[in-house]
C-alpha positions, 0 to 999 in steps of 0.5 A: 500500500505504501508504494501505491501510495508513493506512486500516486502521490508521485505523479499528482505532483507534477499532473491533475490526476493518476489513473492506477489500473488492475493489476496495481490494484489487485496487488492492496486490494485482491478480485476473485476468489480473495474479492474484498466486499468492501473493496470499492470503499476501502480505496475510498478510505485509502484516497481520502486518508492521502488528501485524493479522490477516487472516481472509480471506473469500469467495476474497479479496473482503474481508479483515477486519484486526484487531489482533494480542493483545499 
């Protein structure tokens, strides 16, 4: 989590927004048989909790972060 974290926090430094896909989500929050219920909030939390959004797309497939207003 702390390397997707670094990532994100990363690429809004220098745009509006970072599109993570399924493949870096599956690796903090798992699909399939793993599937996390509350997999869509959980990545709500983790936006929030890091001052970004989360407008998630396609069930999960990729999320776009960017920063909350200030």
């Amino acid at each position: 989590m702390d390397a997707l974290a670094k990532h994100i926090r990363e690429r809004l430094a220098s745009r509006e927004f970072c599109t993570v896909f399924e493949d870096s989500l599956a690796r903090v929050w798992p699909v399939g048989r793993e599937a996390d219920p509350k997999r869509e909030e959980r990545i709500r939390v983790f936006a929030t909790s890091n001052g970004w959004t989360a407008t998630i797309h396609d069930l999960g497939t990729r999320v776009i972060f960017t920063k909350l207003a200030a």
